[in-house]
C-alpha positions in Angstrom: -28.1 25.5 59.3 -26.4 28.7 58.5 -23.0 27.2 58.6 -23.9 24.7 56.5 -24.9 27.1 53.5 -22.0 29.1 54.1 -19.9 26.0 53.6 -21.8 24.1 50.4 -21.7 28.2 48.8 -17.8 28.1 49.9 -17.4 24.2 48.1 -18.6 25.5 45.1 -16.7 29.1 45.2 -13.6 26.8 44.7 -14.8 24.4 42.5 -15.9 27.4 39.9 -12.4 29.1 40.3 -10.7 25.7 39.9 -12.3 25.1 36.4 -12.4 28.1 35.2 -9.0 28.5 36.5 -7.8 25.5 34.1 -6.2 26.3 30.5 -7.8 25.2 27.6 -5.9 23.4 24.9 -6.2 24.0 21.2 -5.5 21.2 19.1 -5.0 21.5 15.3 -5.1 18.7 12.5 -2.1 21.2 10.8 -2.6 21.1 6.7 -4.6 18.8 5.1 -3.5 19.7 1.5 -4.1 16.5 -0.6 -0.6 15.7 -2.6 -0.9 17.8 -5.8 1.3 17.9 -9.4 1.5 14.3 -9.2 3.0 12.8 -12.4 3.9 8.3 -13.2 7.3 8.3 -14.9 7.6 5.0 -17.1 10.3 4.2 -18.7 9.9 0.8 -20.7 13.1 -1.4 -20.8 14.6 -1.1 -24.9 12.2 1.7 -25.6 13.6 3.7 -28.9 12.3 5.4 -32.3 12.5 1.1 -33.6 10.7 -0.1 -30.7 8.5 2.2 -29.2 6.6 -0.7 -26.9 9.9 -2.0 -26.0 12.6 -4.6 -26.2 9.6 -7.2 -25.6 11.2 -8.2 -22.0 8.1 -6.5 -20.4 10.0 -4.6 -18.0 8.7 -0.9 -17.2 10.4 1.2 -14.5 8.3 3.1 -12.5 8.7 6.6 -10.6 6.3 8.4 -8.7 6.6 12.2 -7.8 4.4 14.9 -6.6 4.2 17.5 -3.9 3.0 16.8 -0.3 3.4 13.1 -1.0 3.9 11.4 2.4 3.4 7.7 1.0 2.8 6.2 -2.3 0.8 2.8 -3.4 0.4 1.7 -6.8 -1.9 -0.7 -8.9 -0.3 -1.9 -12.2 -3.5 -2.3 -14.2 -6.7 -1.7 -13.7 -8.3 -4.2 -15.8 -8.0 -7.1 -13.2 -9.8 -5.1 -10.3 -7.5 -2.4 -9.1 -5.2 -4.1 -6.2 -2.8 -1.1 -4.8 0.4 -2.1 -3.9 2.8 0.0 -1.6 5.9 1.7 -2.6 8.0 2.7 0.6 10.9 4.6 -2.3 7.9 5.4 -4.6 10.5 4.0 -7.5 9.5 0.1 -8.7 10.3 -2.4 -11.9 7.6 -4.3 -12.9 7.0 -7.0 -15.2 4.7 -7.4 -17.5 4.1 -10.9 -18.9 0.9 -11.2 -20.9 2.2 -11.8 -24.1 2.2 -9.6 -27.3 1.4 -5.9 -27.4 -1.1 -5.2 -24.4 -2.1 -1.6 -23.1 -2.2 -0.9 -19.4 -3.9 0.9 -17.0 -1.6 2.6 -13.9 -3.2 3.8 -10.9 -1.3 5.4 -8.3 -2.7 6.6 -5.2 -1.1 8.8 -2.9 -1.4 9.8 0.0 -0.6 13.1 2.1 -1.2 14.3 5.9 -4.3 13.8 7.9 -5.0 11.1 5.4 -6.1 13.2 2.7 -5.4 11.3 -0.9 -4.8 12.1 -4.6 -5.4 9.4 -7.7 -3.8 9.8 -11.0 -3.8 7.1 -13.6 -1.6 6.5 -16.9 -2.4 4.3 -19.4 0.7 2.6 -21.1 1.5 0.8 -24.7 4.0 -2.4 -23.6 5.4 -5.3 -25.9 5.9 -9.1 -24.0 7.7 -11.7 -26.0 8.3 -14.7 -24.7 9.5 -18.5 -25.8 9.9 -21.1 -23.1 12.4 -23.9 -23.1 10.9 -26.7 -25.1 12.4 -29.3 -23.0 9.4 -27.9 -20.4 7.0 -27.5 -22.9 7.6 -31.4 -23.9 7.7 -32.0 -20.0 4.4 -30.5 -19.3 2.5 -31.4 -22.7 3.8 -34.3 -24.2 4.3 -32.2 -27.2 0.7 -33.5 -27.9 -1.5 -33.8 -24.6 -0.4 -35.1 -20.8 -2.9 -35.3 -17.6 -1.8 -34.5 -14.3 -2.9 -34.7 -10.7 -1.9 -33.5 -7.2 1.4 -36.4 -6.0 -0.8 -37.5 -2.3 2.5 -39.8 -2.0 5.0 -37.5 -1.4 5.4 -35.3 1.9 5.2 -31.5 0.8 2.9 -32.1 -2.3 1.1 -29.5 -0.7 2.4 -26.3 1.0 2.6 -22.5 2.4 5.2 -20.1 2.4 5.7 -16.1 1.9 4.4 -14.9 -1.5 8.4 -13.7 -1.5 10.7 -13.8 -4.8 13.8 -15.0 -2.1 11.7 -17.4 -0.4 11.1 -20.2 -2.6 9.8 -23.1 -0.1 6.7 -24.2 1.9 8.6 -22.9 5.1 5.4 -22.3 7.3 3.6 -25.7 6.4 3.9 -28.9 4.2 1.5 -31.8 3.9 2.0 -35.2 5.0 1.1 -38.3 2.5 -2.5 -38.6 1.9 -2.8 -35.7 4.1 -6.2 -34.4 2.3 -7.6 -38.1 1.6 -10.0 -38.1 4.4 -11.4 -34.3 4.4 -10.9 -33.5 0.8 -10.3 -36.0 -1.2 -11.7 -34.6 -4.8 -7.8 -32.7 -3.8 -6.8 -35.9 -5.6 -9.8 -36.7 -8.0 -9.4 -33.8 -10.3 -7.1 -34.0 -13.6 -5.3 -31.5 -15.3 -4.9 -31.9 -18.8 -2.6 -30.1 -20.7 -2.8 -29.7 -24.6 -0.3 -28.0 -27.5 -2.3 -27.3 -30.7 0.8 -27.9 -32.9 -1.9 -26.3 -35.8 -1.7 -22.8 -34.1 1.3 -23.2 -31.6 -1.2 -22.3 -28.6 -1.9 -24.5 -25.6 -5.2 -25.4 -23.5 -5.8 -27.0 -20.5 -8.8 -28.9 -19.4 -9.8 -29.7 -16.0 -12.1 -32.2 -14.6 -13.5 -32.1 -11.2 -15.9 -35.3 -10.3 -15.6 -35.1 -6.8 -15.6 -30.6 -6.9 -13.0 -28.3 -6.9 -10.9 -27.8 -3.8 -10.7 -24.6 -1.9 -8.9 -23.5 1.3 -11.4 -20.2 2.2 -14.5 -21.7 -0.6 -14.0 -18.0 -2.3 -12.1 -18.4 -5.4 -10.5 -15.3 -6.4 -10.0 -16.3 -9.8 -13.7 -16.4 -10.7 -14.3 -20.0 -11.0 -18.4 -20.0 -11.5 -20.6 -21.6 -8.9 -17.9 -21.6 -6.1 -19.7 -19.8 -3.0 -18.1 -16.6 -1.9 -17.1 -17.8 1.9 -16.9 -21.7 3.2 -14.6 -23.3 5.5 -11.3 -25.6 3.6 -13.2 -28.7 1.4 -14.7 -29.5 -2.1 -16.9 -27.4 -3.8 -19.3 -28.7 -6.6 -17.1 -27.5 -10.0 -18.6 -28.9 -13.4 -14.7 -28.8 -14.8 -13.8 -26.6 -18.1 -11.5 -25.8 -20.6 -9.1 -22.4 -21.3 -6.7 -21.5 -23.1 -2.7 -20.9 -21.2 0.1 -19.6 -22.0 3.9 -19.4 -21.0 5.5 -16.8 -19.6 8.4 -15.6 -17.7 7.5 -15.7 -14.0 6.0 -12.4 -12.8 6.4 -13.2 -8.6 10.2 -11.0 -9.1 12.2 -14.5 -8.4 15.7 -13.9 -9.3 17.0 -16.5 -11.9 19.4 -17.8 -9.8 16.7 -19.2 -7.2 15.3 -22.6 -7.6 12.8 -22.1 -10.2 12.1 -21.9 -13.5 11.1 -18.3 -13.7 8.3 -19.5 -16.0 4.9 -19.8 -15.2 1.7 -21.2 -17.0 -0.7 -18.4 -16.8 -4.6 -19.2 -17.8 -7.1 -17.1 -19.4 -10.8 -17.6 -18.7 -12.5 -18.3 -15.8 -13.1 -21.9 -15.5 -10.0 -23.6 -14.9 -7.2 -23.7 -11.8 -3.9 -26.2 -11.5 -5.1 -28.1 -8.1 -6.3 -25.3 -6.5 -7.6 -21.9 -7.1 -5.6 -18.6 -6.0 -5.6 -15.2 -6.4 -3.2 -15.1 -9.5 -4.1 -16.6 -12.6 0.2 -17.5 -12.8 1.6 -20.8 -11.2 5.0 -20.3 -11.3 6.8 -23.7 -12.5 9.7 -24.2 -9.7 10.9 -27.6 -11.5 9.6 -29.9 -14.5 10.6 -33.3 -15.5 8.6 -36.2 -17.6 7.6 -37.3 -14.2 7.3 -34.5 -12.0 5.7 -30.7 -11.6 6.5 -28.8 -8.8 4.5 -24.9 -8.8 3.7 -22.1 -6.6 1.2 -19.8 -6.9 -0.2 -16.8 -4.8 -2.9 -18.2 -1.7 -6.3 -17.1 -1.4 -4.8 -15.0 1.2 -3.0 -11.9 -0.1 0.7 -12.4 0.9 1.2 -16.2 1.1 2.2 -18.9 -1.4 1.0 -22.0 -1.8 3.0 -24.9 -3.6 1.9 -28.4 -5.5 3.8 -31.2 -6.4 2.2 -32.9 -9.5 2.5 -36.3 -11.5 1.2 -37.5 -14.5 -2.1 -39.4 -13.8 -2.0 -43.2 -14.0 
């Protein structure tokens, strides 16, 4: 009995030395200073003592600086929901396509070790004029009023790609013909009526819906009302509406040369979408004709485009 007390005492002699034998580390999170003196630098393209909003191109270079700045995102106005963008150089040209003289709101968040973060915001004056080619506008409207609707007879009238200004095709998917006919057919159903008020020189566009809107995720980004905020690809009761659009020059970045227009019908409002709705309010017009429409426009999902080829309705 003896021996074994004298050999438990001598099991835990060396299991006290071992520990308290062992070294302790010290580990550190180092600085956490958030990223201080930041300041947005923008300079807005043909700015002068004659044009103090600019040459009306909409352009605005961008440059962030500050101290302790590890990385830099940016969101270029506020008053669409703030949706931060990252800028690997901090340096960016942006352009700005609502037309007329429009005031924005620049947030930039940056950020600095240990994740600690600094928000600074700038509010800028800039001047977007714009007149599109009115061979499009007589493609699109008629010059008076012209319905469209989704082309189910061509492969590709519906399609997915890279939300990417040198990617211009559907390269991860394409439809086949009457690819939606059987799970969403009101795809095909809706019109899309585009009007120019020769009176004022503005355009509208009316959509009709009798078989609901179509939606890939059922949460449309742009606000239509009475869409519910999650549901699986299919139609969605949608009473239809009207808005006023505009022309613009494209704002996905697409260089001129690629195969597009670099304009782009952007609506106003909340109630109406061009076959589908997406998280811009901008369908870029990739080609026009009296007999065709070809667009793209940013997916539900942040990062992808999605493309529609459109004829005029029988």
């Amino acid at each position: 009995m003896k021996k074994n007390i004298k050999y438990i005492l001598g099991v835990f002699s060396v299991l006290f030395l071992t520990i308290t034998s062992c070294t302790q580390e010290t580990y550190s999170l180092g600085d956490l200073t958030a990223p201080s003196n930041l300041v947005i630098n923008a300079v807005i393209a043909g700015q002068d003592a004659l044009h103090p909003n600019g040459d009306g191109s909409g352009d605005v270079s961008f440059t962030v600086t500050g101290d302790n700045v590890l990385a830099v995102s940016i969101d270029y106005d506020a008053s669409d929901s703030v949706n931060l963008v990252f800028l690997p150089t901090g340096t960016v040209t942006k352009k700005y396509t609502k037309l007329g003289l429009n005031t924005y709101r620049v947030t930039v968040v940056a950020s600095g070790r240990g994740g600690s973060q600094s928000t600074i915001t700038k509010d800028i004056k800039v001047q977007s004029n714009f007149s599109p080619d009115p061979a499009l506008v007589t493609n699109i409207t008629n010059n008076a009023s012209k319905t469209w609707i989704v082309d189910k007879s061509v492969p590709g009238h519906f399609g997915v790609g890279p939300w990417d200004p040198t990617n211009v095709t559907p390269s991860w998917w394409a439809a086949s013909i009457n690819e939606k006919v059987a799970s969403a057919n009101c795809f095909y159903t809706s019109t899309f009526t585009f009007t120019k008020i020769v009176a004022s020189g503005t355009f509208s566009l009316t959509v009709a819906s009798p078989d609901g809107a179509f939606t890939k995720t059922g949460s449309l980004a742009n606000g239509l009302p009475g869409i519910p905020g999650s549901g699986g690809e299919g139609c969605y009761p949608f009473s239809g509406g009207t808005s006023a659009f505009a022309f613009v020059p494209s704002s996905s970045g697409v260089a001129a040369s690629a195969p597009s227009t670099t304009v782009a019908i952007e609506l106003s409002g909340v109630n109406t979408y061009i076959g589908y709705g997406a998280l811009q309010k901008d369908y870029e017009i990739l080609s026009s004709t009296p007999t065709t429409l070809y667009l793209r426009v940013q997916g539900t999902e942040t990062g992808n485009a999605w493309y529609l080829k459109m004829i005029p309705a029988p």
